[in-house]
C-alpha positions as CSV (number, residue, x, y, z in Angstrom):
1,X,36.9,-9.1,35.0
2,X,39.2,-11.2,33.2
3,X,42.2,-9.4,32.2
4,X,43.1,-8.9,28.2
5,X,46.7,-6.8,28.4
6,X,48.8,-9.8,30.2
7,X,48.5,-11.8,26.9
8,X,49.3,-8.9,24.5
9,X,53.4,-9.4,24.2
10,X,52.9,-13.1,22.6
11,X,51.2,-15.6,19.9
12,X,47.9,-15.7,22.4
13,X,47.5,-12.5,22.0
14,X,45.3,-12.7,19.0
15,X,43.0,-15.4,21.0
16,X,42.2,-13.9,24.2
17,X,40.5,-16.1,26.7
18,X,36.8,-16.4,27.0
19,X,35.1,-12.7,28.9
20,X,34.1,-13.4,32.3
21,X,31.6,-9.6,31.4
22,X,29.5,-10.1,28.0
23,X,26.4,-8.0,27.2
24,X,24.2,-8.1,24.7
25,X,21.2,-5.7,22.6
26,X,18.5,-6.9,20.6
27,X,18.6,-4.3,18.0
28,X,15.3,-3.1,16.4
29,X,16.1,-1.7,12.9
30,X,17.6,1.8,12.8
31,X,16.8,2.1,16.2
32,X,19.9,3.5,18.4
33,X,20.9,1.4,21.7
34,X,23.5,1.9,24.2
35,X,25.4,-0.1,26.9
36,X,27.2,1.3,29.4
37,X,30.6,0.7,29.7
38,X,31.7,-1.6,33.1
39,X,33.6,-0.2,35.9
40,X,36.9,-1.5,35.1
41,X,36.9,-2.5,31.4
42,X,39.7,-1.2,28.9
43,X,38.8,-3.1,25.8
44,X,35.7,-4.6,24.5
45,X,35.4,-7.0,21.8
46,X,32.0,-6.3,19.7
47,X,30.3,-8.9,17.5
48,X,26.8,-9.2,15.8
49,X,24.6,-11.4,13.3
50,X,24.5,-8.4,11.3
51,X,26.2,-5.3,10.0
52,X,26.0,-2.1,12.6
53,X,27.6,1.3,13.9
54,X,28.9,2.2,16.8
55,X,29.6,5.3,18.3
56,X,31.4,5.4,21.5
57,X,30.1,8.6,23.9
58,X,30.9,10.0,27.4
59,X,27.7,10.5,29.1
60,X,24.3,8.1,28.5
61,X,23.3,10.5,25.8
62,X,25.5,9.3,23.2
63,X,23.6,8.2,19.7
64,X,24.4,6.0,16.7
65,X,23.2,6.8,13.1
66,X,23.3,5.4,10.3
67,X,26.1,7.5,8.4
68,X,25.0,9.0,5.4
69,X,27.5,11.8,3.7
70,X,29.7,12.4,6.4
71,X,32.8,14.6,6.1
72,X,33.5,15.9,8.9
73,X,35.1,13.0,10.9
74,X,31.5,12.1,13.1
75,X,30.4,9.5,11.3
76,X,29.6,6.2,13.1
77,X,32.2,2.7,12.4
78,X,30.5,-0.1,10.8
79,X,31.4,-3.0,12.2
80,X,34.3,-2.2,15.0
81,X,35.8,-5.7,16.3
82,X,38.2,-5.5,19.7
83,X,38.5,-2.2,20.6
84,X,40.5,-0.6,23.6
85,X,38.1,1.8,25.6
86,X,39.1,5.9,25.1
87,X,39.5,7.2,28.5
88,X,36.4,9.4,29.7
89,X,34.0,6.5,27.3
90,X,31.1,5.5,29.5
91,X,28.9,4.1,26.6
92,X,28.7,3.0,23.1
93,X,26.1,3.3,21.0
94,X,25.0,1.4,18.2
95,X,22.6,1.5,15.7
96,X,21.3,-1.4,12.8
97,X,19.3,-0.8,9.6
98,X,18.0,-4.6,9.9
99,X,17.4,-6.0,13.5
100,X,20.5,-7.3,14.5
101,X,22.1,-8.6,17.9
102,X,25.4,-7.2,19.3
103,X,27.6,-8.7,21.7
104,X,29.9,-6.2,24.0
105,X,32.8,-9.1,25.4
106,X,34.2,-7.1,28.1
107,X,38.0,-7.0,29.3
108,X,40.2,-5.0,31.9
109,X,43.5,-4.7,32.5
């Protein structure tokens, strides 16, 4: 897995090299998916031809909704770009209300 954090301290930092790990879901509207995170990833850059939600879990259980009123700090983000993996994450959920692709562009230390 290409590494992300040796580029971090200078200008390239904001244009990491290409992932050598990229997965992708084919999301069916408002219809929750999850990947499971790689052995060895600490950040993950997320993209999609639409908007979504991601929720990031600790087990293969873990669900995205679409947030409605949502005060209590569990809401799903809409839209999260590079994002360093929370120790314990396994998986990240996320959730669509038109069918959307997301891209998961994988990066370890």
């Amino acid at each position: 897995m290409r590494s992300f954090t040796d580029r971090m301290y200078n200008r390239r930092q904001f244009a990491p090299p290409p992932s050598d790990t990229i997965d992708a879901l084919a999301l069916a509207a408002n219809t929750s998916e999850r990947v499971a995170v790689p052995e060895g990833a600490t950040f993950v850059i997320m993209s999609a031809d639409g908007n979504f939600y991601a929720r990031y879990g600790t087990d293969n259980t873990v669900v995205a909704a679409v947030p409605g009123d949502t005060t209590n700090g569990s809401a799903a983000e809409l839209n999260p770009e590079a994002r360093e993996i929370p120790s314990g994450v396994t998986h990240i959920a996320v959730i669509a209300t038109a069918a959307t692709v997301v891209t998961f562009s994988w990066y370890g230390d």
